[in-house]
N, C-alpha and C positions, 0 to 999 in steps of 0.2 A: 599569522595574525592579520586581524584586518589592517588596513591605514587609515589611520585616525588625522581626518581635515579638523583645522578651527578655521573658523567667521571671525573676525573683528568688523567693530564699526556696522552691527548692526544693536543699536541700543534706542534709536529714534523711530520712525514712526517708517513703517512697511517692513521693520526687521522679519516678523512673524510670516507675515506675505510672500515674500523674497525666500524665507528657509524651505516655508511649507511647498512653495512651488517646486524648487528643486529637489526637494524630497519624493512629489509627488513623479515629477520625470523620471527620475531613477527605480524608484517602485514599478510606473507599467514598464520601465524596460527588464525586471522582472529580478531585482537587486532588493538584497536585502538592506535596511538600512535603520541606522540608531541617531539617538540625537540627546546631548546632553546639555543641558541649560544650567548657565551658574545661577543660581539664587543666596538667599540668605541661609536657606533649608538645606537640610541634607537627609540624602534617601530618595530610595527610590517612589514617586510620587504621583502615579499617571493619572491624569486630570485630576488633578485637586481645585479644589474651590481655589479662585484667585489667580491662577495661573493660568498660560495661557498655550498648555500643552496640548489643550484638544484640538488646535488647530493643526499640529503634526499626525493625534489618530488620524483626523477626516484624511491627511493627505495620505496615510498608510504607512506610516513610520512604526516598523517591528517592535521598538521600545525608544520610551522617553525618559530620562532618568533629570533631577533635579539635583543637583551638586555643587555647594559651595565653593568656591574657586579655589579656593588657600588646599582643599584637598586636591584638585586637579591639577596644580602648580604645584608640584612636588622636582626636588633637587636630589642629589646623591645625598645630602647629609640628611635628610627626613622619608630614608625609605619607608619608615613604617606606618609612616600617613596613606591609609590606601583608599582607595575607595567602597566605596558599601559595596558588603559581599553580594548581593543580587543585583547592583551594576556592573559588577566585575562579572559576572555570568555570562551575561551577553555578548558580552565583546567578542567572544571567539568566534561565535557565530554570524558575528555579519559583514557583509561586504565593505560597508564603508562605514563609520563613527562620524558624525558631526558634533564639532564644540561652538557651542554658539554664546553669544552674551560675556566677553571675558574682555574687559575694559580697558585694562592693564598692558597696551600693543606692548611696550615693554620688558613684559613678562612670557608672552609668550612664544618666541624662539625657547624660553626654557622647560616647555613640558614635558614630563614625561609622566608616563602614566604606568603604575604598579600591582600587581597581580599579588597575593597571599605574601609570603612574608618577605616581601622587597625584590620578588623575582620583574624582573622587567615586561611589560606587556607587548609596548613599546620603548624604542631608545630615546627618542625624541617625536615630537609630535610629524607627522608625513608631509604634510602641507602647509604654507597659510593662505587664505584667502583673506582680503580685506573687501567687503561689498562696502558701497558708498554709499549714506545717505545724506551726508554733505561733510565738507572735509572736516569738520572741528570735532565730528566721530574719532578721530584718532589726530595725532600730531605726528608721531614716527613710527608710520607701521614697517613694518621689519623688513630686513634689505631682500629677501625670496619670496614676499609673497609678491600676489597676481591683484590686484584693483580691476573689479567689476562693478558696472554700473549697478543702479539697483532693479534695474528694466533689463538685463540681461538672463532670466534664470535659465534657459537652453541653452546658453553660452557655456554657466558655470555649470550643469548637471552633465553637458558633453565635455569638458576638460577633466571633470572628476572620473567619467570613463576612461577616458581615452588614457588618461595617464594614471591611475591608481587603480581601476577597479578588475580592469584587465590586465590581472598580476597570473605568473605560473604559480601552481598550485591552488586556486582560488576556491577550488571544491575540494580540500582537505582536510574536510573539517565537521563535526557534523550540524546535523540542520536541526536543532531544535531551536526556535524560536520566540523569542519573551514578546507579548504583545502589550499593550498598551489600556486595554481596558479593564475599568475599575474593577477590583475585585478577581479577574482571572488572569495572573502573570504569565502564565503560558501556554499556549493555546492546547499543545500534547499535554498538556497538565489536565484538560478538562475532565471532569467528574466521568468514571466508567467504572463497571460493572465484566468483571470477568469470570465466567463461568469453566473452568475445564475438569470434570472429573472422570474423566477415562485414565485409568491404567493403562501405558503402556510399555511395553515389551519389544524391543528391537535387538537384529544381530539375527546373524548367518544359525540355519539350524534352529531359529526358537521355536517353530513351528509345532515341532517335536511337543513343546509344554501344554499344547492345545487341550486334551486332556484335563489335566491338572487345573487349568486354570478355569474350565466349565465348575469342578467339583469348588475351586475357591469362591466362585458366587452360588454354590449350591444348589445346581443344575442338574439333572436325572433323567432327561431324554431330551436329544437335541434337535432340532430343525436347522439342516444345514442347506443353507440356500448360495446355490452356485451359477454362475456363467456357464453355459455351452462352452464357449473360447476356454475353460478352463478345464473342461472336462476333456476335450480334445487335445488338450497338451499336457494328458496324462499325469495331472496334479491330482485327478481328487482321493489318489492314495494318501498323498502326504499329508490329508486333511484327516480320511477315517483312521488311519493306521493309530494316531495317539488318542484317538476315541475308543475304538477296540482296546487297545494296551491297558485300560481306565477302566474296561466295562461296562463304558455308557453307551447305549442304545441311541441309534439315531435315523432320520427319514432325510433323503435328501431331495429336493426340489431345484432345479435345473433347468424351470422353462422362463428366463429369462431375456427379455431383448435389450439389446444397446439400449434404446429409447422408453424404458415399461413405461407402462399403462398404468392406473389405478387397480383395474382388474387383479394385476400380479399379484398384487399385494392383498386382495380380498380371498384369491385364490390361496393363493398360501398360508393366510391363517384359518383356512378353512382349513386346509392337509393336516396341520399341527394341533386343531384343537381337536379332531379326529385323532391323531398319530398320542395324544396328550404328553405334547410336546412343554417344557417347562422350559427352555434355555435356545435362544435362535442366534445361529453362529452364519455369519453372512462374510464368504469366502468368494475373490474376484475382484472386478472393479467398481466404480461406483453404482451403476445399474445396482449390481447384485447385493451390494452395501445399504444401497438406501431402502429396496424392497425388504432385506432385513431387516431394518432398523423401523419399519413401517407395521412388520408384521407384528414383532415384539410390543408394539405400540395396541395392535386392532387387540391382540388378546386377551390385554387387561381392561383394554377403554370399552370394547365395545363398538359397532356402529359399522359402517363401509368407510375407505378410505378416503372418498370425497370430502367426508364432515370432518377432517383433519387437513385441508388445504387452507394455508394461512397462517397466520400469529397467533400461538399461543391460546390454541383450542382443544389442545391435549391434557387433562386432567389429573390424571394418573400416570405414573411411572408404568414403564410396559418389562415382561419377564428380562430377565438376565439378557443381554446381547453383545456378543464377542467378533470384533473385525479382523478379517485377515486380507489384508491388501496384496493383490496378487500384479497390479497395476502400478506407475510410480504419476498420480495424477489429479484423481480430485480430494484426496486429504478427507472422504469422505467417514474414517475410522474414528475422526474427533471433530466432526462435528454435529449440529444440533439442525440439520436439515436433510432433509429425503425427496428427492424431485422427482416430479410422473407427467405421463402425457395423461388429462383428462379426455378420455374418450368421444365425452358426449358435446365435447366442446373443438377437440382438439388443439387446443393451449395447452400451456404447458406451466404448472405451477409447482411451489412445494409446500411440504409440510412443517413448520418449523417452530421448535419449543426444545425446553433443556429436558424434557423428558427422550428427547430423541438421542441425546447423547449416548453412544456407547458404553457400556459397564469398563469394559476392554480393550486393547488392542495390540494385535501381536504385528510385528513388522519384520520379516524375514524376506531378506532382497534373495534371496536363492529363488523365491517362488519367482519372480521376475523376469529370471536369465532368458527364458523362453518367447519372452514377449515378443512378438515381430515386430521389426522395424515401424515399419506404419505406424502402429499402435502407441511403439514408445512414444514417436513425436507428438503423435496427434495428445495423449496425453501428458508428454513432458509441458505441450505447452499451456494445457490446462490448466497445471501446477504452477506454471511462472505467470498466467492472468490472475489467480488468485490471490500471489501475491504481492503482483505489481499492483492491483487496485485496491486492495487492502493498505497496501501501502499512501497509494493518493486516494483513499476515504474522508469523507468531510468526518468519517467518525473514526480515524484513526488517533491512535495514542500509544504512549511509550510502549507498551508490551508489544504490540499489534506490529507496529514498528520493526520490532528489535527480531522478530518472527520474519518481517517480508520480507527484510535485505538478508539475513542469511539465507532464505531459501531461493530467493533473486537470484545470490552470486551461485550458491550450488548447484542451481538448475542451470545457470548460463553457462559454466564449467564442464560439467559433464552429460548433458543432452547429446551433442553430437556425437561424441564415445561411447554414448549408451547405445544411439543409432546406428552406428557405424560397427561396433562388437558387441552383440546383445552380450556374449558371455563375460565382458568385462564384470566381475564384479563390484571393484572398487566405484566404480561409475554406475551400477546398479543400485547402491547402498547410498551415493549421494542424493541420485536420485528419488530415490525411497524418502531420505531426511528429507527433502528438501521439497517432497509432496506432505511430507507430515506435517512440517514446520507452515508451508502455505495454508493446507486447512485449517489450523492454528488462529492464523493470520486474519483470515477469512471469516473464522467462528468468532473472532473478537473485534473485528471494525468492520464486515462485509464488502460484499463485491460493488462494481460500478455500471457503466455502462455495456462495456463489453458482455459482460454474461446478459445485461436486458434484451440486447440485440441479437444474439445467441440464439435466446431461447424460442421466437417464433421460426426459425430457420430451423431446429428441434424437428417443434409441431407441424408445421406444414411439409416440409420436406423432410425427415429424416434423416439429416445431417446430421453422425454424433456430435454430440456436444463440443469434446474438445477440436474437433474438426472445424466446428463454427465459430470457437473463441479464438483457433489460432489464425483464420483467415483475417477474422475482422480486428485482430488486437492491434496491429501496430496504424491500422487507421485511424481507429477513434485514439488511439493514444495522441494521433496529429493533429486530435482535433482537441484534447482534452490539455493541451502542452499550455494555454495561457490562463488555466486554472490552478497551474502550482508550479511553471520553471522552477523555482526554486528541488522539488524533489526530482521532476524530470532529469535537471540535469545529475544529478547527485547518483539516479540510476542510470542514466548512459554511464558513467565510470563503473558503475558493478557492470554494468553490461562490459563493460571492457574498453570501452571507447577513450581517446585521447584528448580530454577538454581543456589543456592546460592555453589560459591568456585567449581563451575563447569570453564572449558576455555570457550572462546566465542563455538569455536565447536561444543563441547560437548551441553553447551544451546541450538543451535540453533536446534539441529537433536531433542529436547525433542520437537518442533515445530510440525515436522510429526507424533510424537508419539500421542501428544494431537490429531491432526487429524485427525489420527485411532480412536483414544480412540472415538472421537467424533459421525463421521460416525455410530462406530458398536454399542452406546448410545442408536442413535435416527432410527435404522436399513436401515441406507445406505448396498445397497450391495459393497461389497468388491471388486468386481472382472470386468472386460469386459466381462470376459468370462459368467457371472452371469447376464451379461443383451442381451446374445444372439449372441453379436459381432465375426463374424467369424474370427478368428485367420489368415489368408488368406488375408484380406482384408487390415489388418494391413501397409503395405506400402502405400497402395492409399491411406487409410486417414492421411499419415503422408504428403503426398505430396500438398494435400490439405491444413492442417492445416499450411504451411510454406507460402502458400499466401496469409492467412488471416495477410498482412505484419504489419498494427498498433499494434495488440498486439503480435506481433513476436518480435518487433520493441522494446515495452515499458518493454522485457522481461527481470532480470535481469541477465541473463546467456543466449549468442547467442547458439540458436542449433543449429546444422547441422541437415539433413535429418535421419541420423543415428544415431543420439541423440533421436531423436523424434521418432524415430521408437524403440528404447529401451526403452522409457518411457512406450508406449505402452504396447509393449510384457510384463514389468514390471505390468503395471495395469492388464493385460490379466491373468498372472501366478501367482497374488500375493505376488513377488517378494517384502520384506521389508529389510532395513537395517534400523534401530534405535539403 
């Protein structure tokens, strides 16, 4: 639980001043923090007419609750006086509780403050402070507290650190946080829209059902679009064998690169409408996923692929399409995006609408055991950018959420194991979940900066994808840490790190350290400079990576151009601050 400070002797003139300041110190040093005001009112009541709470929003106070006193001076014989259930919410979540406005010095050594039906929240209040706005504010403030000027608020915001906020365990708890403005109590509460309608199908062996499952969406000749990489590690039995066993008729298409083209995808619905293909099963990793999910799309829409680059320019539902993830990486089985190099441009953009969602998806980690080393990492880490930034998305929300930390910890867990023994299965299948659970993540708050920066490294150099997201991820993550300590630090501990009696700060920066630690585990190189990237070139891809605007957009620190060109030169020079 948090430790809950009271204020006396602020009822005269600068009280408001003096709270909002100290609130406001604690805040950038990246603390969550509450503030409860006695009034005559009770409820929770942020900025209401008449009161004088909006000067704690402006200083950034998580939540402001308005609470009559006789309920917050509660004794053992009135446990059942509690407080309003959406003030009692909060508490758990924040760093420190201020009580401010409680007249009574008297009365306060006796707080205690009670949770649901007289469980204790705390025993007694943590602290007292008495700020002075002249002495006839109080007559006997109580024998522990501390007298502060009312010109000291650095004074009182470093002593509330130093001695209560840097408690062990401080990050045990979780971070959802009630905000303060009118109308939206909490900020993962804000209004979304979740789209998932893919079936899927996980577990050793399911592959087998593939078959079966073309005829449950009523499918009658298939376009089976595969990797090279998978045909060479002698999978694409495992794919035709439960087609034949069905007697479905099928063409398979196999000229796939790491990086396609738009081309691919023109090509291939030209194969299929020739082949009069009705059902497009896209077997491999994301390359060979999205060109499926592309093709399915040209058959029914119409048109070349370019005139589907963008938002929701896809009209039509496209024929049946079924994913078989043969990679543990980009999650690309469930979601509503398909990414291509445009040729004629050499950018690199995508195509994106809920028509792209897969009908399907079957998720069998046997196909995986093969993956070479390289490959796992480059896309284990794939999997942990999407939903590390899904998770700090300025348009994250509870589901979105609840997607990125389990596939954070799963991926943080067994990435090396999967590295280090491809045939582990047990660490192939978390794998698996915890690329599924990312695209999830991913499909319902989107990526951030890392993928923007990514994606001209793509286009101009041919760097795959996950190669580019795992060089550059724990960079900008160094750079993106004072746009939400608060979750940074909360994933250093899924990452594994030890934040106990650390500041938020402090946790959050062991975030990029695990990062490191991570990459140099599973032999990420370190550097741009280490994948070829000409030091030169450096502004034009920054110029690029700022119009990749959605996840520019969902980042949670806005760059400039000169932001992003210093992220760079940072990944370029191996520039670290931890």
């Amino acid at each position: 639980m948090p430790p809950i400070i009271t204020f006396i002797g602020w009822h005269d003139s600068g009280k408001t001043t003096l709270a909002a300041q100290v609130v406001r110190l604690l805040k950038k040093r990246g603390y969550s923090v509450a503030v409860i005001k006695s009034t005559k009112d009770t409820g929770l009541l942020p900025n209401q007419e008449g009161t004088d709470t909006g000067a704690y929003t402006q200083a950034g106070a998580d939540a402001v609750t308005l609470i009559a006193p006789d309920l917050l001076v509660m004794t053992a014989d009135r446990p059942e006086k509690n407080l309003p259930a959406l003030a009692r919410r909060f508490f758990a979540d924040m760093d420190l509780v201020i009580g401010e406005g409680f007249k009574g010095a008297d009365k306060v050594d006796k707080i205690e403050v009670f949770r649901g039906q007289g469980m204790r929240l705390a025993e007694q209040v943590s602290g007292v402070i008495a700020a002075a706005t002249d002495q006839k504010s109080f007559d006997r403030p109580p024998a522990d507290s501390l007298v502060f000027p009312l010109n000291q608020p650095k004074k009182i915001a470093d002593f509330l650190e130093k001695e209560y906020i840097r408690i062990p365990s401080a990050h045990s708890r979780t971070v959802h946080l009630i905000t303060t403005r009118q109308g939206r109590l909490m900020k993962n509460m804000q209004s979304f829209t979740v789209t998932q309608p893919t079936r899927i199908q996980f577990g050793a062996g399911t592959v087998q059902d593939l078959g079966t499952t073309v005829k449950d969406f009523n499918g009658t000749k298939v376009l089976l679009v595969v990797d090279p990489g998978l045909v060479k590690a002698g999978l694409l039995e495992r794919l035709t064998a439960p087609l034949e066993q069905e007697g479905i008729p099928f063409t398979v298409y196999d000229e796939i690169d790491p990086e396609p083209g738009l081309k691919l995808a023109d090509k291939g619905c030209a194969i299929a409408q020739e082949a009069g293909c009705d059902c497009v099963v896209g077997a491999g990793g994301g390359s060979a996923m999205d060109v499926a999910k592309a093709i399915a799309i040209l058959l029914t829409n119409g048109g070349k692929a370019v005139n589907y680059l963008g938002l929701g320019l896809i009209k039509k539902p496209g024929v049946p399409k079924i994913m078989v993830p043969t990679s543990a990486g980009t999650g690309a089985e469930v979601t509503f995006t398909a990414v291509f190099i445009n040729e004629a441009t050499g950018s690199k953009g995508g195509m994106n609408g809920d028509p792209l969602y897969p009908d399907a998806a079957i998720l069998d980690p046997e196909l995986t055991l093969t993956l070479p080393a390289k490959v796992t990492a480059y896309t284990g880490i794939d999997a942990l950018t999407h939903a590390l930034e899904a998770y700090t998305s300025t348009q994250a929300h509870v589901i979105s959420e609840m997607y990125s930390l389990e596939a954070i910890d799963l991926i943080a867990r067994n990435l090396p194991a999967a590295c280090a023994n491809g045939g582990n299965l047990a660490a192939r299948s978390a794998m698996l979940m915890g690329s599924l659970l990312g695209g999830k993540a991913l499909a319902t708050a989107g990526v951030g900066l890392v993928h923007a920066m990514a994606y001209p490294m793509g286009g101009m150099f041919g760097v795959p994808h996950g190669l580019a997201n795992a060089v550059l991820l724990p960079y900008v993550v160094q750079y993106n840490l004072p746009g939400n300590y608060e979750k940074f630090a909360l994933l250093a501990e899924v990452l594994g790190q030890n934040t106990e009696g650390l500041s938020r700060r402090d946790a959050a920066s062991l975030c990029v350290e695990a990062l490191y630690d991570l990459n140099a585990d599973i032999g990420i190189p370190a550097t741009l400079k280490d994948l070829d990237i000409p030091f030169d070139k450096i502004p034009e891809m920054a110029e690029i990576a700022l119009t990749v605007t959605r996840p520019v957009e969902n980042n949670p620190r806005q760059p400039s151009l000169a932001d992003v060109i210093a992220v760079y030169e940072r990944a370029y020079r191996h520039e670290v601050e931890v």
